[in-house]
C-alpha positions as a printed Julia matrix, in Angstrom:
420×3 Matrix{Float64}:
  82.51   70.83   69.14
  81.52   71.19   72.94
  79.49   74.82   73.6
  81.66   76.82   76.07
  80.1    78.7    78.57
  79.81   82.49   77.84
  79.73   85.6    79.86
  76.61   87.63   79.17
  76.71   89.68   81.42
  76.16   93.33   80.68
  75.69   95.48   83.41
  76.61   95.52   87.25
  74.51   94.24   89.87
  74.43   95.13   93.45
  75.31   91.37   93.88
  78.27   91.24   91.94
  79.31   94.34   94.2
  78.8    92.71   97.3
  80.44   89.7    96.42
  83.56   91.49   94.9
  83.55   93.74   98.11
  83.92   90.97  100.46
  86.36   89.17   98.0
  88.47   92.52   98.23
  88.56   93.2   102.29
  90.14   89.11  102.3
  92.57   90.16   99.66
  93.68   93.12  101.88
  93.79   90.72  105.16
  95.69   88.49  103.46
  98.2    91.21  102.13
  98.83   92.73  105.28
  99.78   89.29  106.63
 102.14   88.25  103.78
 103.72   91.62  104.06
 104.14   92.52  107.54
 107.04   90.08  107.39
 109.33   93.29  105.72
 108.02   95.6   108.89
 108.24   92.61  111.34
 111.5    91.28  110.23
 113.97   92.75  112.46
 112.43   92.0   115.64
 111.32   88.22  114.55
 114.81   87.85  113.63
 116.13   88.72  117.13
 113.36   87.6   118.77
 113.85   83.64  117.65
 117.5    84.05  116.72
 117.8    83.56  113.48
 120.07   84.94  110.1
 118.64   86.66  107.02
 119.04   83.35  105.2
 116.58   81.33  108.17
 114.22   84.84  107.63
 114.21   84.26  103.91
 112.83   80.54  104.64
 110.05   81.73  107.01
 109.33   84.46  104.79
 108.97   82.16  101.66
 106.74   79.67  103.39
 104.0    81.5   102.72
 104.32   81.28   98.86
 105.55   77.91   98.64
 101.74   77.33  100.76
 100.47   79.84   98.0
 102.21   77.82   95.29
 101.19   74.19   95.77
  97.56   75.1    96.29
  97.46   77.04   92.79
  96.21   74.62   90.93
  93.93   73.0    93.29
  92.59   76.39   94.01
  91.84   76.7    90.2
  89.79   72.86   90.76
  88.07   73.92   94.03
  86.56   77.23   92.48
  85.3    75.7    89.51
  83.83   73.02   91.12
  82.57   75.08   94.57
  80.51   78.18   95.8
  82.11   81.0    96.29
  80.99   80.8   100.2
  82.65   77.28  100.68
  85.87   78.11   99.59
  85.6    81.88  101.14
  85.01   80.65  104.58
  87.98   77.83  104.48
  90.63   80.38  103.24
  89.73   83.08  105.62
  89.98   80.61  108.54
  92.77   78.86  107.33
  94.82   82.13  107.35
  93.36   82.86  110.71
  94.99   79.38  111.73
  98.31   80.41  109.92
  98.43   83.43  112.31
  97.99   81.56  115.14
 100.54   78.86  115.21
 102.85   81.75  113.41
 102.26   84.17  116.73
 103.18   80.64  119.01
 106.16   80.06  116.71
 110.12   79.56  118.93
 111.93   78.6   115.62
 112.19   78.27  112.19
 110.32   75.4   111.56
 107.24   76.83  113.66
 107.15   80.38  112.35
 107.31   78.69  108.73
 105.03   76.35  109.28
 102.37   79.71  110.63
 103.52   80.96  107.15
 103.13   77.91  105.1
  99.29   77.98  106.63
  99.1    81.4   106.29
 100.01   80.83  102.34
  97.64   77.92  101.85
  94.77   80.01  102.5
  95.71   83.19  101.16
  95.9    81.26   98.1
  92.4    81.65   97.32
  92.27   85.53   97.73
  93.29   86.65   94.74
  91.7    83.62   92.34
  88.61   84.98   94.25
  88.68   88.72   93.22
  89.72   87.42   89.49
  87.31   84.96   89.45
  84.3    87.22   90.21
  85.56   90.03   87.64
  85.73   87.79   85.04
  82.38   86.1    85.76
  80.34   88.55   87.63
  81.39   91.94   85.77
  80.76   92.59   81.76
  83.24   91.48   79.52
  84.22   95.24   78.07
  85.48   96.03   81.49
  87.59   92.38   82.44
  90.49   94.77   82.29
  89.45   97.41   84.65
  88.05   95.21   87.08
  91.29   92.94   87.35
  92.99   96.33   87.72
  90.62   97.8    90.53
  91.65   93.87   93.18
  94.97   96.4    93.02
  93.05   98.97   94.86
  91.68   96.33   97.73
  95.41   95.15   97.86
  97.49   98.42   98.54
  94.89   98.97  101.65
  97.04   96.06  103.52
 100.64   96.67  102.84
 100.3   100.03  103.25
  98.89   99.53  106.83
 101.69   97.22  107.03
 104.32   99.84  106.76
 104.16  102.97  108.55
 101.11  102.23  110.93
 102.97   98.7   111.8
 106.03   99.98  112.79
 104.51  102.73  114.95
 102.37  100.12  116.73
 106.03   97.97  117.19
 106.96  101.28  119.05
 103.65  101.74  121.11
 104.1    97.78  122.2
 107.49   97.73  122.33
 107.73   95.11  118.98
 105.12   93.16  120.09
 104.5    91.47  116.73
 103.13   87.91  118.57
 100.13   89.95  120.09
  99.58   91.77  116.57
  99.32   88.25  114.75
  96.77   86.79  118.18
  94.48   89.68  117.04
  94.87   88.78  113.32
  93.77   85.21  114.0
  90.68   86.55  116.06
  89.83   89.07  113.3
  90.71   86.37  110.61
  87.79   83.94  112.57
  84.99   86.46  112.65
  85.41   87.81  109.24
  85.13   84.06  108.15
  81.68   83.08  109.82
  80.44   86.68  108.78
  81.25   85.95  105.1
  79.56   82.19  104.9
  76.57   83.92  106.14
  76.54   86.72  103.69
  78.0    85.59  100.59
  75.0    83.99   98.35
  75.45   82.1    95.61
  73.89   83.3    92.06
  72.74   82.19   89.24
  75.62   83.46   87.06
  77.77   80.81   89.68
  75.48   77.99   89.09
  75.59   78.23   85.67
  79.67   78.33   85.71
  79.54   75.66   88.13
  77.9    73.45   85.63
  80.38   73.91   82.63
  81.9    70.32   81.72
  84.61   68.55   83.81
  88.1    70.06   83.51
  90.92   68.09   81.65
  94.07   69.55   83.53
  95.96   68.54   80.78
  94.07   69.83   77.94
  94.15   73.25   79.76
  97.94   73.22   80.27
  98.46   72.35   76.53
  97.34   75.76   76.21
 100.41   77.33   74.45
  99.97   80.9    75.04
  99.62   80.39   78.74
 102.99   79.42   79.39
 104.52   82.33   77.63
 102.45   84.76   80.03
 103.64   82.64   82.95
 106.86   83.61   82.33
 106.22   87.21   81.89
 104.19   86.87   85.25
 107.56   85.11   86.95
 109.5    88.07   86.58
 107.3    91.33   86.21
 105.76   90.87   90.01
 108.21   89.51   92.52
 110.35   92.58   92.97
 107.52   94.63   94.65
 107.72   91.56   97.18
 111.95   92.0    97.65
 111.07   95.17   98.34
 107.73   96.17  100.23
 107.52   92.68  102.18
 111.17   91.51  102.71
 114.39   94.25  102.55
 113.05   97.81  101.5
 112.13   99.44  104.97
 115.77   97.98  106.18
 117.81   99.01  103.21
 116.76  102.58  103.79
 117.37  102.36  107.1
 121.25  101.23  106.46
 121.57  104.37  104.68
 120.3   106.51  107.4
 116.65  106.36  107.85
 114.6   105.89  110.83
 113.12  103.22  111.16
 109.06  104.36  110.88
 110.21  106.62  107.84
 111.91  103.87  106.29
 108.54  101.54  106.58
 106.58  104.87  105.47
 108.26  105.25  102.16
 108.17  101.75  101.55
 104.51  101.81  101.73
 104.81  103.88   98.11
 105.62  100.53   96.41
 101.77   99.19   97.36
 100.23  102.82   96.49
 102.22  102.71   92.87
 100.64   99.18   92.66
  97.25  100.17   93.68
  96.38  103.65   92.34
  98.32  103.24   88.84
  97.0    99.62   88.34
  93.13  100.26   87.67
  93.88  102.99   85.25
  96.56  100.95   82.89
  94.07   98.6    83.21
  91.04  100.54   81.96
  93.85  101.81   79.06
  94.27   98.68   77.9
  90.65   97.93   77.73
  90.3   101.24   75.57
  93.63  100.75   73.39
  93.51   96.78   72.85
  97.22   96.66   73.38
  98.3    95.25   76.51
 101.86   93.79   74.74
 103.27   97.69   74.92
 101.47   98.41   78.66
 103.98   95.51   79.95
 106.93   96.34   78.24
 106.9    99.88   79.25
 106.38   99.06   82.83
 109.32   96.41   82.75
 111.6    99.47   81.69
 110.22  101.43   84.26
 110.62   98.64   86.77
 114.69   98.33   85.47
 115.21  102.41   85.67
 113.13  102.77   89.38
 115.3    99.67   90.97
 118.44  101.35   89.92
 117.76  104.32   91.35
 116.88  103.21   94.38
 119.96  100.87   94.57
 122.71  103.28   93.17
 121.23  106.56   92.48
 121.46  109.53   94.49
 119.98  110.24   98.07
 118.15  113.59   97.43
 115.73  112.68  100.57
 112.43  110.74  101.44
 110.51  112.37   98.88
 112.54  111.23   96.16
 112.62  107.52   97.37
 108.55  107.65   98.02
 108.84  108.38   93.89
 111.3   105.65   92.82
 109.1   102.95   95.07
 105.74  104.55   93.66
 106.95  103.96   90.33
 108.38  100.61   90.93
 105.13   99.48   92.52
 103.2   100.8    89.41
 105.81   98.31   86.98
 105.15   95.66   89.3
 101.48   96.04   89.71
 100.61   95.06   86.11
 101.16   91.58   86.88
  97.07   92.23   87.35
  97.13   93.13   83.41
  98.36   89.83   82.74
  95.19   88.03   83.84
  93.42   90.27   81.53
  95.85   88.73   79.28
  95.24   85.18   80.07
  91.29   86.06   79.95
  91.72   87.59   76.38
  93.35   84.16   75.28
  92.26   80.72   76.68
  89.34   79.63   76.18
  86.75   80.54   78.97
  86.29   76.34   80.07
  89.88   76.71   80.43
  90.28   80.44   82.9
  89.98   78.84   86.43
  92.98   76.46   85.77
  94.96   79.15   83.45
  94.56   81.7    85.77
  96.11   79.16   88.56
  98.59   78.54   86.6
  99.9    81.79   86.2
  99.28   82.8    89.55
 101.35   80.08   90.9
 104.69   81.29   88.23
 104.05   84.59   89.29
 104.67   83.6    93.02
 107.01   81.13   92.43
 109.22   83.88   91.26
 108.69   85.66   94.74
 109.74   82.17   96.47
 112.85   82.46   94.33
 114.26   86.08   94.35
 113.45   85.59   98.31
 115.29   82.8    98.46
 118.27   84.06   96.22
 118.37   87.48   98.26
 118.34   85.84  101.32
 121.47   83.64  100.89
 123.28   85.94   99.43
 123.01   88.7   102.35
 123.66   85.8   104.58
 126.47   85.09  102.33
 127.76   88.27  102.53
 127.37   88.66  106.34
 130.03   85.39  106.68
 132.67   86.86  104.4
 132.26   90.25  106.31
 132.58   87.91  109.83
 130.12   89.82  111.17
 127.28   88.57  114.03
 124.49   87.33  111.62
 121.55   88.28  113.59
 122.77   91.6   113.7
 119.86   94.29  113.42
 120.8    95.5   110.05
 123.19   94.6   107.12
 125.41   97.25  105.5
 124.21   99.24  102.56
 126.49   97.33  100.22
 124.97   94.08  101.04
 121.58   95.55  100.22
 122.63   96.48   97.02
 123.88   92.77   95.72
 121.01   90.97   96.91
 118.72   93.67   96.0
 120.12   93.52   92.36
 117.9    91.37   91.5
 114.66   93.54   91.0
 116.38   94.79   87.64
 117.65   91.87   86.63
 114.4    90.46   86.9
 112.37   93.1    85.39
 114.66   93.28   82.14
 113.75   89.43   82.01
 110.19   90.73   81.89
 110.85   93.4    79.02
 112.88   90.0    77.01
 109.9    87.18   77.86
 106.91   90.29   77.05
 108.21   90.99   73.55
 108.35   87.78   73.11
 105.43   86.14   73.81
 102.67   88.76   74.92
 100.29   89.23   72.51
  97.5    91.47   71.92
  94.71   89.07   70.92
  90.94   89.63   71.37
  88.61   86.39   72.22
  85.07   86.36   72.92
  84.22   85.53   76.21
C-alpha cells in the first residue's frame, strides 16, 4: 500500500505565520473585489445601461472564473510553490480590475470579472492549504475557521466605507477599481520576494502524482459538496449582490443600508473561528452545520418578512445569517477529517468549486427573476431600485437554500476522525 504523506507538525512557527499572513491580506483583496459588486451595483448599472438580469451576468463572471479554475488550482498547488502561484493570482486579479474599470458593456465588465475570478481562485485554496499543512493537526479546525477573520476585513470595507467614498467621488467606482489594479501589482512583486518556500512544502510537493479520478471516487466528498452548494451562497445574495438595495427599498439610506449589510461578513468572520475551535474540542461537526442551516432559514425570513423594528435589528438578522453561512469554512475541516491526505488539494477544489457554483446559481436565479418581475410590472429596467416585493421573491432563495443545507447535512455529514 503506497505511504501517504503525514502532517507532523506540532507547534507554530514564525514561518507558517508569515506565510498564512500574506495568504490572508490576498484573501481580503480578493473579497473586497468580489463584493464591491453589491455596493457598486447601482451606479454600474446606470453607468453602462444595463438590467438586474445583465448585472447578475457580470456579477457571476467572477465565480464562473472561480469555478473552472477549481480543480486546476487544486493541480497547480500540489505541484507548485506557494510563491509561484501567489504572485500569478495576485496579478491576475490586478489584471481583472483593470480591464473591469475600462469596461462600456456587458461583455467587458464580465470579462474584468471573469479575470478577476480566475485569480481569486487561488486565495482561499491558499489560506486552506497552509492550515492544513503548515499548522498542527489538533487545530485544522480553528485555523480553517480563523481565513474567516482575514475575509470579513474586505467586505466589510466594501460596505459602509465604499459607499461613502461613492459619495466623496461622486460614484466613481472606475477610479476605485484603477487603484485596485495598482495595489493588486505591488502587493504581487512584494509577495514573490517574501514568501519562501519550506521544507514542510518540499516535502508535500514530493507526494506521488495525483490520479484525478481516484480522488473524485472519493464518496464522502461529494456528499459535503452538496452541503457546501447550499450552506454558503446566500451570504453572497446578500452582502455582494441585493442586501444594501433591498434595505434601501424599504426606506434606508443608502450608506446605512451598505453599513448593516456589512454585519453579514462580521457574523461570518467573528463567529467562524470559534465554531471552528468547538468543533475541534467536541468532535462533532455534523450538529455545528445543521444548527447553522436552521439559523440561516429563521435569519433570511426575518429579514425578508419580519418586522422593521430599525437598523439595529437588521445588523442582528445579517450577523446571524453571516455566522450560518460562514461555516462553509467548517466543511473543509470536514473534507480534511475524511479523504485521505494524497487526496486534500484536489478534494478541497472540489468542494470549493460546488460551494461557488451555488453562488453562480442563486445569482443567476435572483437575477432573472427581479428582471422578470420588473417586465410584468412595465417598469424602466435600469431603474435605480426595484420594489420591496421584488426583493422578497428573488431573495427567497437564501431559505430555500439553507433548508437544502439542513436536508443534504443530516444526510451525509459525518463526524469521522482520520489521521492526518
Amino acid at each position: 500500500m503506497e505511504k501517504e504523506a503525514q502532517n507532523n507538525i506540532t507547534k507554530i512557527t514564525k514561518t507558517s505565520c508569515i506565510l498564512f499572513l500574506f495568504a490572508g491580506i490576498f484573501y481580503l483583496y480578493e473579497f473586497f473585489v468580489r463584493t464591491s459588486m453589491g455596493t457598486i451595483e447601482p451606479f454600474v448599472r446606470s453607468s453602462i445601461n444595463v438590467n438586474a438580469q445583465d448585472i447578475a451576468t457580470i456579477s457571476s463572471a467572477f465565480s464562473v472564473g472561480y469555478v473552472v479554475m477549481q480543480i486546476p488550482v487544486g493541480i497547480i498547488f500540489d505541484k507548485f510553490k506557494l510563491k509561484t502561484c501567489g504572485f500569478f493570482a495576485i496579478i491576475t486579479v490586478a489584471l481583472g480590475c483593470l480591464i473591469f474599470s475600462l469596461s462600456s458593456g456587458v461583455f467587458s465588465a464580465s470579462l474584468g470579472r471573469f479575470i478577476m475570478g480566475v485569480g481569486a481562485a487561488f486565495a482561499l485554496l491558499m489560506m486552506l492549504k497552509i492550515s492544513v499543512t503548515y499548522f498542527p493537526p489538533k487545530i485544522a479546525g480553528g485555523m480553517t475557521g480563523l481565513t474567516s477573520v482575514f475575509g470579513i476585513i474586505g467586505p466589510v470595507l466594501a460596505g459602509g466605507p465604499l459607499a461613502y467614498y461613492l459619495v466623496v467621488t461622486e460614484n466613481n467606482w472606475t477610479l476605485l477599481f484603477k487603484l485596485l489594479a495598482i495595489l493588486g501589482m505591488v502587493f504581487a512583486i512584494t509577495f514573490y520576494f517574501v514568501s519562501n518556500s519550506t521544507k514542510q512544502e518540499k516535502k508535500t510537493n514530493s507526494l506521488p502524482p495525483l490520479n484525478i479520478k481516484q480522488a473524485l471516487k472519493q464518496k464522502n466528498i461529494w456528499g459535503i459538496a452538496v452541503f457546501g452548494f447550499f450552506i454558503y451562497p446566500s451570504i453572497e445574495l446578500f452582502g455582494s449582490l441585493y442586501g444594501s438595495n433591498h434595505l434601501s427599498s424599504i426606506g434606508y439610506k443608502y450608506t446605512t443600508s451598505t453599513t448593516i449589510v456589512s454585519f453579514v461578513w462580521l457574523g461570518m468572520g467573528l463567529s467562524t473561528p470559534i465554531i471552528g475551535f468547538i468543533s475541534d474540542y467536541f468532535r462533532n461537526r455534523k450538529i455545528i452545520l445543521c444548527g447553522a442551516a436552521v439559523v440561516g432559514v429563521a435569519s433570511s425570513i426575518m429579514i425578508l418578512f419580519g418586522p422593521d423594528y430599525g437598523a439595529a435589528h437588521y445588523m442582528i438578522l445579517y450577523f446571524l445569517l453571516g455566522s450560518a453561512a460562514g461555516t462553509q469554512a467548517i466543511v473543509f475541516a470536514v473534507v480534511a477529517d475524511t479523504v485521505p491526505r494524497k487526496h486534500l488539494g484536489i478534494s478541497m477544489a472540489l468542494v470549493n468549486m460546488s460551494i461557488i457554483l451555488g453562488v453562480v446559481f442563486i445569482q443567476m436565479t435572483s437575477g432573472t427573476i427581479l428582471h422578470n418581475m420588473v417586465d410584468n410590472q412595465d417598469t424602466n429596467p435600469t431603474s435605480f431600485f426595484y420594489s420591496v416585493f421584488d426583493y422578497q421573491v428573488a431573495l427567497l432563495l437564501s431559505p430555500i437554500f439553507f433548508g437544502a443545507a439542513f436536508i443534504t447535512g443530516v444526510i451525509f455529514i459525518k463526524n469521522k476522525k482520520q489521521g492526518i
